[in-house]
N, C-alpha and C positions, 0 to 999 in steps of 0.2 A: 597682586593677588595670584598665588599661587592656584593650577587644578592640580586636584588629586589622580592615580596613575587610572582610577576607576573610571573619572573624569574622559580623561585624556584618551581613553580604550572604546571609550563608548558607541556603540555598531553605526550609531545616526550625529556624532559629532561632528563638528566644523574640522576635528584631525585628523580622522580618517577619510575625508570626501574631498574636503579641498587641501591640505597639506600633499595629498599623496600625488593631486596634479600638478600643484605647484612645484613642488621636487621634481617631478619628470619634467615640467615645463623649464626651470631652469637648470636641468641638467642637459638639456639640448641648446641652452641658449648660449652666445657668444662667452660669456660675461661668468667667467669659471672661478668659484668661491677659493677654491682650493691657491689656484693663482695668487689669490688677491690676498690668500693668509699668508703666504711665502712673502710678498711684498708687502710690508705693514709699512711701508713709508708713502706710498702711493695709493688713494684708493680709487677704488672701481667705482663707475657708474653703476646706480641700483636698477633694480631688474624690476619690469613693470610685470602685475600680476594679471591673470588673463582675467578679462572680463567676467562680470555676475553670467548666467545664462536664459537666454530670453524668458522673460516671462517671471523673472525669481520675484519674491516679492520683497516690499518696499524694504524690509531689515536688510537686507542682503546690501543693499547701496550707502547705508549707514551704519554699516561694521566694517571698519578697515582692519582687513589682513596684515599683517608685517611676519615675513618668514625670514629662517637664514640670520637667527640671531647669536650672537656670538657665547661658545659656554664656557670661556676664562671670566664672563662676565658674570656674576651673583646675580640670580633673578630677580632681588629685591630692587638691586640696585639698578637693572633694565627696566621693571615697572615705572619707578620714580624717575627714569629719564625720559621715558616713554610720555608720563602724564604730565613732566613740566614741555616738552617739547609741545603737547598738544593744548596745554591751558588755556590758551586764549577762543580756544574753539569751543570750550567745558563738555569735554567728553566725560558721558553717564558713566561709564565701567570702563577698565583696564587690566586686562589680565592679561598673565604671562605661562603659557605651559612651556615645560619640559621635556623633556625626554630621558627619564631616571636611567634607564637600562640601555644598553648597546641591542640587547635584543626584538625589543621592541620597535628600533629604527628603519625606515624605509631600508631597501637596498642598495637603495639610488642614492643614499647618503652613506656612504660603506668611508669616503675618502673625506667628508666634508667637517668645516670645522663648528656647523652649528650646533646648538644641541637643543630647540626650539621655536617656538614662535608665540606672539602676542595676537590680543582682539582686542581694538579701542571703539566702543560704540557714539553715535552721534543721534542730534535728532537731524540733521538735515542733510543732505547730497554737498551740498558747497563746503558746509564747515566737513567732512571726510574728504573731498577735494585738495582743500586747502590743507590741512595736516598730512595729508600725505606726502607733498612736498614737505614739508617740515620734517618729517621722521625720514624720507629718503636723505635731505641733508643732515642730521643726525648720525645713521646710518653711515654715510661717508668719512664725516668729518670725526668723529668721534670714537664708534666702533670702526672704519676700515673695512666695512665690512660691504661689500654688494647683496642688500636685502632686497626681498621678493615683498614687495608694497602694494595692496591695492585691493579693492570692496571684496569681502568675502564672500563665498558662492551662497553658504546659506549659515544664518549664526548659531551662537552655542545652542541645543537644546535646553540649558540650566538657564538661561538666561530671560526674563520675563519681559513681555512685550513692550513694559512701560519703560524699556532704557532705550529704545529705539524708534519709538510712535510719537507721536503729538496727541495730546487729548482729542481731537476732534477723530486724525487717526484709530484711536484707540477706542473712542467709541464706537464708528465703522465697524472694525474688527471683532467687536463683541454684536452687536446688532448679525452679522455674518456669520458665526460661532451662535447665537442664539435660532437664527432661519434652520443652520445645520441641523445641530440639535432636534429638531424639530421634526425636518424630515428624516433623519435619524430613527426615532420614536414613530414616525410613521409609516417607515418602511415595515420597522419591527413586529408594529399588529399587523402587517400584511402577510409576512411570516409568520407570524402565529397562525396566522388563521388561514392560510396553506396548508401548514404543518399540521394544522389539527383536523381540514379535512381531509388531506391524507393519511392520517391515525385513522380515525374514523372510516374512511372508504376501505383500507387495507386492514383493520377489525373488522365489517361487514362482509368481505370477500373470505378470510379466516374461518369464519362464523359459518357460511354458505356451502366450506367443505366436509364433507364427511369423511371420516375415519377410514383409515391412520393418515390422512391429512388432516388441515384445519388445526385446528385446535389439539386436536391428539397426537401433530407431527413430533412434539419434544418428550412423547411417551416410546416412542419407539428407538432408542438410543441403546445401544450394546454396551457393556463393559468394555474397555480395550483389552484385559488380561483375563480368562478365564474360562470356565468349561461351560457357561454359556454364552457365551461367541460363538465355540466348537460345536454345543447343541443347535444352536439354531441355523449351522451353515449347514450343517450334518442333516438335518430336519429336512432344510430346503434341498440339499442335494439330491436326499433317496426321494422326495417328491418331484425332482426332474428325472431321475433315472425309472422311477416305475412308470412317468409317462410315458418315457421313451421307449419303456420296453413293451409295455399294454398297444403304445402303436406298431409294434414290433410284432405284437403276439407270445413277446418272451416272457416268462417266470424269473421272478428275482431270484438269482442263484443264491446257495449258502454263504459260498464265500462274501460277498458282501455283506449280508449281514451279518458274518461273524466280524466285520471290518468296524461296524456300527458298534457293537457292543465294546466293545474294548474302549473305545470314546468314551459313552457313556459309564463305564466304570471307573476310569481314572479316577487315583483318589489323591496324587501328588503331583499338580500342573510344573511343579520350578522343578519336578525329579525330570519329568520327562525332557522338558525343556533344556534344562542343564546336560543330561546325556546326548540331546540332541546337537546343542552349539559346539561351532568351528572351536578351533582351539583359541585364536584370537579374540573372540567374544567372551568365552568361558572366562580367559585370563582377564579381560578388563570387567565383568559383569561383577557387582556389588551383591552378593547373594541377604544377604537379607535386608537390602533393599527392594528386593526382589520377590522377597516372601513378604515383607511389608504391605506393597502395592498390591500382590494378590489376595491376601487379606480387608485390606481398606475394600478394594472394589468387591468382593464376596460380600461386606456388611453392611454394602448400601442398599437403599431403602426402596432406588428406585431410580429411571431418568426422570429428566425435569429439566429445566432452562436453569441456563447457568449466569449469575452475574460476574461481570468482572471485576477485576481486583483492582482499587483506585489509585491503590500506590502498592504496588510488590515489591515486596521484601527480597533483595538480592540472597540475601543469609539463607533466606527461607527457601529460594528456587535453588538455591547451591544444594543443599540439605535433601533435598527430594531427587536429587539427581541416580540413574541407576547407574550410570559408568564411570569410572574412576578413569577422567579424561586426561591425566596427567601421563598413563599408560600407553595414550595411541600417541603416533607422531605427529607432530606438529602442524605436519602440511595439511593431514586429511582434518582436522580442528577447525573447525566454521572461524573461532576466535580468533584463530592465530594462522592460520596457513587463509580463512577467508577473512581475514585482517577483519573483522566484523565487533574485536573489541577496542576500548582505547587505546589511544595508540602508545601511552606510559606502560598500560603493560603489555601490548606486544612485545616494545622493544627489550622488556625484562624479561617475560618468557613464563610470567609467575605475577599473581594478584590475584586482584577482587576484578570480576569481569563486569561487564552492564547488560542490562537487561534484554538490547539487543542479539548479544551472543548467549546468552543461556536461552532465550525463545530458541533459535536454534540449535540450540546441543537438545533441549527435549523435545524440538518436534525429530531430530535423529534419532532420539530414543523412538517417541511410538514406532514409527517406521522399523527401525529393528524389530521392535515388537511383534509388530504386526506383519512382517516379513518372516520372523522365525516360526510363528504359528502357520502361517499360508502352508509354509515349506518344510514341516517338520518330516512328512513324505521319503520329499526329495532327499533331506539333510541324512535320516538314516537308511537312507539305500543308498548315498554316496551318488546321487545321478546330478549333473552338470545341469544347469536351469543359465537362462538366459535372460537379465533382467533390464530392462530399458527404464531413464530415465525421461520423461518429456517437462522441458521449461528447465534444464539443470543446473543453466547460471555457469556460474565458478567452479561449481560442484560441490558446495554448502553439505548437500545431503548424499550423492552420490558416493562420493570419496569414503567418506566413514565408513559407510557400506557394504563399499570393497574390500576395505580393509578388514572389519568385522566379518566378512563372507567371502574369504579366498576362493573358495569353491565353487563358485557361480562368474559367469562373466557378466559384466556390467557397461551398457552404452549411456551413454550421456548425449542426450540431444536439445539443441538450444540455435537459435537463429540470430542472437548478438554476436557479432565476431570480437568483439571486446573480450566477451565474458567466455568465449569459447580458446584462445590466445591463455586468456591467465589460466583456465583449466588447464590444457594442452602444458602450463609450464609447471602447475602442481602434481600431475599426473607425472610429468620427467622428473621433476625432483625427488618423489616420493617413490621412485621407479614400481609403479604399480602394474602390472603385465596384464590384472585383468580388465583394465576398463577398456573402453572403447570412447572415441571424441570423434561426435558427427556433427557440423554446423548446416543447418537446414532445419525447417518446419516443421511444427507436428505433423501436418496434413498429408505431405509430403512424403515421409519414409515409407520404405517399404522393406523394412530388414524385418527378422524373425523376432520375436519376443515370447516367452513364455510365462512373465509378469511385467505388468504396465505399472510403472510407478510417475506420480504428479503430485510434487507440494508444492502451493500455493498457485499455480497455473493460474492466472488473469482470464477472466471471460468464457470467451466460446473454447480458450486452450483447453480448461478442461472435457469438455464434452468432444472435444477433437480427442483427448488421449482417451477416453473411453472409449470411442468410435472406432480408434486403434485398436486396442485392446479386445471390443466384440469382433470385427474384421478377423484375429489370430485366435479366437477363442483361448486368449490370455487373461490370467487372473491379475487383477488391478488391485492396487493402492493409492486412491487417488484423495487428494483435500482441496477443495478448490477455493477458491479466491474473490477478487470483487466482484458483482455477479449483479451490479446495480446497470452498469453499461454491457451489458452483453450486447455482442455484437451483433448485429443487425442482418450483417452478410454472413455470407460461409466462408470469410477468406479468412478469417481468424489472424495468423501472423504473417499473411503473404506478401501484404501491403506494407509493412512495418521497415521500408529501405530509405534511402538519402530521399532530401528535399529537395528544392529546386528541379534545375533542368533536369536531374538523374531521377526522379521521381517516376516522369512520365513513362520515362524506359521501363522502369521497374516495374509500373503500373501495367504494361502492355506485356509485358515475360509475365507479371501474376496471372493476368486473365486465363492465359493458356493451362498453367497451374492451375488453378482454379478447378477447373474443367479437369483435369484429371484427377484432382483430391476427391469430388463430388461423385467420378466415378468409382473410387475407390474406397472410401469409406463409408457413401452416402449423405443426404445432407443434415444438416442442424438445425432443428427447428425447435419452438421453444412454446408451449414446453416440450418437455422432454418425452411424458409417457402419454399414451392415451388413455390411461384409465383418470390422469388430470388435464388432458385435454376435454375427457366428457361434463367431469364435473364442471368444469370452466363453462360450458358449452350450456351446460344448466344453467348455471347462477347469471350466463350474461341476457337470457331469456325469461328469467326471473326478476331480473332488473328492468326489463322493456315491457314485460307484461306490469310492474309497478309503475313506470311511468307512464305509459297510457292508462292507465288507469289514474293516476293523479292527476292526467289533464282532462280524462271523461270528469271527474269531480270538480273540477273548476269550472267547465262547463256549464256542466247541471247548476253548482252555486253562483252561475253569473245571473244578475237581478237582470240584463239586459235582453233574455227568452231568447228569440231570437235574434240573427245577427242583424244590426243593421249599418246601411250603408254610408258613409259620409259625403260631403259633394266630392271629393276628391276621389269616389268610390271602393275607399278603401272602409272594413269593415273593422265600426269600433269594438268587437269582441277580440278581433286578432291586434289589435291596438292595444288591448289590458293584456293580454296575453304577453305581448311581447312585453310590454314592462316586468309584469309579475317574473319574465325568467330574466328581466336584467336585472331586478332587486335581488334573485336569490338566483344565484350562479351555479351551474352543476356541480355538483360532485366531483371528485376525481374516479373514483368507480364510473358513476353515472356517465363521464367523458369518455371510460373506456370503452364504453360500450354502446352509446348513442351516435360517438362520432367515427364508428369505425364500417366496413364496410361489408365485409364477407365476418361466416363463423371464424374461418382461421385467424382474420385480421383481431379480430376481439379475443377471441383466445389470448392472440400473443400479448393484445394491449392490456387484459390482466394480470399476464402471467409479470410482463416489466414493471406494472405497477408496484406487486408483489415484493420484485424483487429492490423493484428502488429504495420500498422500506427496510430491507432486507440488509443492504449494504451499509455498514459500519465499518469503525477501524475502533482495537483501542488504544485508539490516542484520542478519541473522541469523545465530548461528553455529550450523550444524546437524552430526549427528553421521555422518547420511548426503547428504553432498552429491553424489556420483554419481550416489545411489541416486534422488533427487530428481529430477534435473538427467536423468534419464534416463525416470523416470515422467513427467513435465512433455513431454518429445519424443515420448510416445507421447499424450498426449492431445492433443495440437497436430497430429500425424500422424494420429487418429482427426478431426481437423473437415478437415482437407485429403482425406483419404479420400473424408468425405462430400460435398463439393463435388466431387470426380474424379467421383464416380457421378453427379453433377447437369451431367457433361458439361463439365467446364472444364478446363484447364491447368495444374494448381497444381504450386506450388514451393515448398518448405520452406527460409526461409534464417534469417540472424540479426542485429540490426542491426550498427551496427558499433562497435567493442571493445564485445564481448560480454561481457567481464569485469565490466563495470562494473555491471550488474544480472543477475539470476535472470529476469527478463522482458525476454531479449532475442528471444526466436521470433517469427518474423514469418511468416503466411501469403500468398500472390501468387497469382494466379490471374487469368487469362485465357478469355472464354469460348467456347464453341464455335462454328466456323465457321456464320454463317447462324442462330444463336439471338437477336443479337439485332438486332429489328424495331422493336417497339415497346417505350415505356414504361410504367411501371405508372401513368403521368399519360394517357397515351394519345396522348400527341406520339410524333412520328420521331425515330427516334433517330442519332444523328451517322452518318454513312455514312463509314467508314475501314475500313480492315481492320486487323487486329489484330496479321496477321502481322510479322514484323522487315523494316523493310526497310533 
């Protein structure tokens, strides 16, 4: 019996597992195939196969392997020698694979003359004993050939357990398979019902905030394109600037507000836009795809939570694209310079891409987007800006950037030296003169910046590039990332070096780091702002005033009045008591906040609750995706909080088609009139103003 090449490929077959050791194994061993097909008058001794591995179970010892069969010989005709050679033992099954293709071939067989191998099952240990001598003499006598003989590691997958069990076996094995099963099923309602008072606690705690958190956090969402973005940064700006000046004593001059008006009147966003961009963005930008997306987001209805998309349509995210990416070069290409698509069409240079590189060619678009807006300012006064990336990989998003904005210089900061090496070699290739490649920590730098830019930043990275970012009184682009393990410490990527014995070293140079980042940025605590640290601080006081008061009510309802004592002196009231909380187990709310210890500790133990529900991916299919999709808008909305109190402009938008990930939030932020002076390099910092003009 022939397998098929589907067969034969399969991630968990007996071909890929034990063929590929067996090959290594007899290609180290004395007894060289190669040899012994040059001498076809003499043949070799055959080659014992290595043992089952402790513990394999019983099939494993009643499937004998035979490798290193010979391919002048018809596989038909090796089956049938194969199963008279073993008849006397009445082997259940006898197949024989192949190896159709040269390229499917080990490597390790590059010079050999097999061109597959067989599985013969038994039911017992002796009778596979015994036939393996028999097919080793075979193998000599017959074929000439030195085959790899003996118990397979573990047998086919296709193969069902009754060619290799004994009935008594066999019933065993389902009785074992039934227990599973079982606790299988029982694990499951214990996760249900986890999961659902976690639903439950993290709707309760939702429910507890008040606006524009809670429940209202997915109403406060921006357009990414249009002239209310610019209104309501413009809004919040002159409401920082007449603070600043009322504490000042000063009157808002005219000139600013004639600066406001001109905002407010624009009546063609893609004119201004379009006069505004470099000449490289101009040349690749698709102008009415452009007026498209300005349109679409002007007719919408409103924010709201977004579902995601179950199966995207590659056609459909091609189609929606703003840049005609055939235009930029190759290198700065997430696809093709960060090898991010198949690799058929890399090598081609042209195709249908997959869904992991269009996510990245459109969250490069928002970013453009949302960079040309920041800096329409800068763009038409011609003044130089300095844009730093934190978390920038390869340079995914960097690169493009550059490319699309000559005129600005551009750092790339990243703590893999992997991923800093392949930038370093796209950056020479592409000979780009404005970037900059610094390998080092968020926490860490201390260069100039005059916008912060972060996509996808893991954890506390984000809230370290904001930290940055207020530290320079720099205007940010940040989207942050999983946000369910945020980190605990303030060391964010300090600790992220070798294992082993080089750990410890590493561990004792962070400390000391440490200790200077904490000076320098400040620290991380979570949450973010105080105005949802209060409300936290309510609701976890709310909760404890509900619990005592549910155990005053049990009290009162105990028929036992008062307490009394038992001879062991313990009192049967705190006896029912104790039961009643082991029948009904806390909450996950209720554990944040009963079992924590100071206000800040219970803050934070609701703020991660929050966030645990908070963290999704999509590639995942969750059971509350609203519920998610709405915890996630409030912790995005608690770090935009905390930069509004540090005096900035911020705006909550999303990239563009949101659908496509769970990590579409983006935070934007603008800083306050007259904050920023100097760098934290100690240079001057670009003289523009911020406002729209």
């Amino acid at each position: 019996m022939l397998l098929s090449r589907k067969q034969l490929l399969h991630p968990h077959s007996y071909t890929t597992c034990y063929c590929f050791h067996a090959l290594v194994y007899q290609a180290r061993s004395r007894a060289c195939i190669t040899a012994a097909a040059a001498n076809t008058a003499e043949a070799t001794s055959a080659v014992a196969a290595p043992p089952p591995k402790p513990g394999a179970p019983k099939q494993c010892a009643r499937v004998l392997f035979v490798g290193g069969l010979p391919g002048a010989v018809d596989p038909d005709v090796l089956q049938q020698q194969l199963a008279a050679a073993c008849s006397q033992w009445h082997p259940t099954r006898v197949e024989v694979a192949r190896f159709e293709e040269e390229s499917v071939r080990s490597r390790f067989a590059a010079g050999w003359q097999h061109k597959g191998h067989a599985a013969i099952a038994f039911t017992s240990e002796d009778d596979l004993a015994a036939a393996a001598a028999a097919v080793q003499q075979l193998a000599a006598d017959d074929w000439q050939v030195a085959a790899v003989v003996g118990p397979a590691r573990k047998p086919p997958p296709h193969w069902p357990p009754e060619l290799t069990l004994t009935p008594q076996e066999l019933q065993e094995v389902q009785q074992q398979q039934a227990a599973a099963a079982l606790r299988r099923a029982h694990n499951k309602r214990q996760r249900d019902r986890r999961q659902q008072r976690l639903i439950d606690s993290v709707s309760s705690l939702l429910t507890g905030l008040s606006p524009p958190a809670g429940l209202a956090a997915a109403q406060q969402y921006q357009p990414l394109l249009g002239q209310r973005l610019q209104q309501q940064l413009l809004q919040q700006h002159q409401q920082h600037q007449q603070q600043l000046e009322q504490a000042a004593d000063l009157q808002l001059t005219s000139s600013s507000t004639g600066g406001s008006s001109s905002v407010l009147c624009a009546t063609d966003l893609v004119d201004q836009l379009m006069a505004a961009m470099p000449d490289p963005l101009r040349f690749a930008i698709q102008v009415d795809k452009l007026q498209q997306l300005l349109q679409t987001q002007q007719q919408q209805q409103g924010p709201g939570l977004i579902r995601l998309a179950a199966a995207p349509s590659v056609v459909a995210v091609e189609q929606q694209l703003l840049l005609d990416w055939s235009l930029l070069p190759a290198v700065v290409d997430p696809a093709f310079g960060g090898q991010l698509a198949d690799a058929d069409v890399v090598r081609a240079g042209a195709g249908r891409m997959n869904l992991r590189a269009l996510r990245k060619r459109v969250q490069v678009e928002s970013f453009m987007l949302l960079l040309l807006q920041l800096t329409l300012p800068a763009l038409k006064a011609n003044a130089h800006l300095h844009i730093v990336e934190f978390g920038s990989g390869s340079g995914n998003l960097v690169l493009p950037l550059a490319h699309l904005f000559p005129c600005f210089t551009l750092t790339a900061v990243d703590m893999k030296a992997s991923a800093i090496t392949l930038l370093r070699q796209r950056v020479q290739q592409g000979q780009m003169h404005n970037v900059r490649v610094q390998e080092g920590t968020i926490e860490l730098y201390s260069g100039a910046a005059d916008v912060v830019l972060a996509l996808h930043a893991c954890g506390a990275a984000s809230d370290w590039s904001l930290a940055q970012a207020a530290a320079r009184s720099a205007a940010f682009i940040v989207s942050p990332c999983c946000i369910g393990k945020v980190n605990k410490s303030n060391t964010a990527g300090l600790f992220y070096r070798q294992d082993g014995s080089k750990r410890q070293q590493a561990d004792q140079a962070a400390a000391a780091q440490v200790q200077q980042a904490l000076q320098q940025t400040g620290q991380i605590q979570y949450p973010r702002s105080h105005w949802l640290k209060q409300q936290m601080d309510e609701l976890a006081a709310k909760v404890k005033a509900e619990q005592q008061q549910q155990q005053q009510q049990q009290q009162d309802a105990s028929p036992l009045g008062t307490p009394a004592a038992d001879p062991a002196g313990h009192t049967l009231l705190a006896q029912q008591q104790q039961q009643q909380q082991q029948q009904q187990p806390l909450s996950p709310l209720q554990q944040a906040v009963l079992q924590s210890g100071s206000r800040t500790e219970q803050c934070r133990a609701l703020f991660s609750l929050m966030a645990q529900a908070a963290d999704y991916s999509h590639q995942e299919d969750h059971s509350y995706p609203d519920l998610a999709a709405l915890a996630k808008s409030n912790v995005e909305l608690d770090r935009g909080l905390s930069m509004a109190e540090a005096g900035y402009s911020t705006a909550l938008v999303r990239l563009l088609q949101p659908e496509l990930t769970a990590k579409a939030d983006v935070l934007l932020g603008l800083p306050a009139a007259g904050a920023r002076q100097v760098t934290a390099a100690g240079s001057a910092s670009s003289a523009f103003s911020w406002v729209w003009a």
